[in-house]
N, C-alpha and C positions, 0 to 999 in steps of 0.2 A: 478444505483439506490441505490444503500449502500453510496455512497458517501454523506456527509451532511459538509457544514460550519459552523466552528465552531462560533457561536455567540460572543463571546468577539473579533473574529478575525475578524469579518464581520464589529462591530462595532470601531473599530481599522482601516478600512479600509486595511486590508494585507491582500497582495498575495504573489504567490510565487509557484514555483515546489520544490515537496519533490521528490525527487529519492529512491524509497524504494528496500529493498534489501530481497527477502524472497526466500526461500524451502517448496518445497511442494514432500506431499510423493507420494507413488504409487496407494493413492486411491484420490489425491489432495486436502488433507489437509494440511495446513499451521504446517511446525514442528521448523521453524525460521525466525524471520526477524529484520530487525535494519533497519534506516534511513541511506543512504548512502552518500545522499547530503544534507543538512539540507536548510529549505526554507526561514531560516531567522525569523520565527514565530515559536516558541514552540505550539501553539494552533494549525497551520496547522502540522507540523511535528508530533505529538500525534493526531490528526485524522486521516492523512493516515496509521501509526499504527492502529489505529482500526477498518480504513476501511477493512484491508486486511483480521481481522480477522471476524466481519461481513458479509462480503463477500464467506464463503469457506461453504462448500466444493465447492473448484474450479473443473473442468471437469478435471477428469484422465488425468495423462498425455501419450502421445500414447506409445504406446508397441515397436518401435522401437526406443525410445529415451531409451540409455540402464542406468543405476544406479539404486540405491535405491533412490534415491530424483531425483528433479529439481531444480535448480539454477534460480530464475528469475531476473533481476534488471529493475521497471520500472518509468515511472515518472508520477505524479500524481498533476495536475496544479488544481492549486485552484484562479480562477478571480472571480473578480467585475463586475455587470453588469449594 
């Protein structure tokens, strides 16, 4: 539901998967993230950057993943339909 296309990408016709790379702490807030694989679109690649932050507070992460953060890398496909 955070997820949005971006309009100059839409009308550009690009797709593409961002691989995004983020941390989130022990109350699952986002405390970093960078593009891991870039999608070929700067317009897609800076919306899934914004999705992530949009998106948070993510649900805690559980009490027997042990650290101060979490590591997540995920991919975030943006189609035409």
């Amino acid at each position: 539901r955070n997820k949005r296309y971006p309009p100059e990408a839409q009308s550009r016709r690009e797709q593409g998967v961002v691989r995004l790379f983020f941390s989130l702490d022990r109350k699952g807030m986002v405390i970093a993230s960078r593009v891991a694989t870039s999608s070929g679109s700067t317009s897609l690649d800076q919306e899934a950057m914004a999705l992530v932050r949009r998106a948070q507070p993510f649900p805690a992460p559980p009490p027997d993943l042990a650290g101060a953060h979490v590591d997540l890398t995920v991919p975030i496909r943006f189609n035409l339909r």
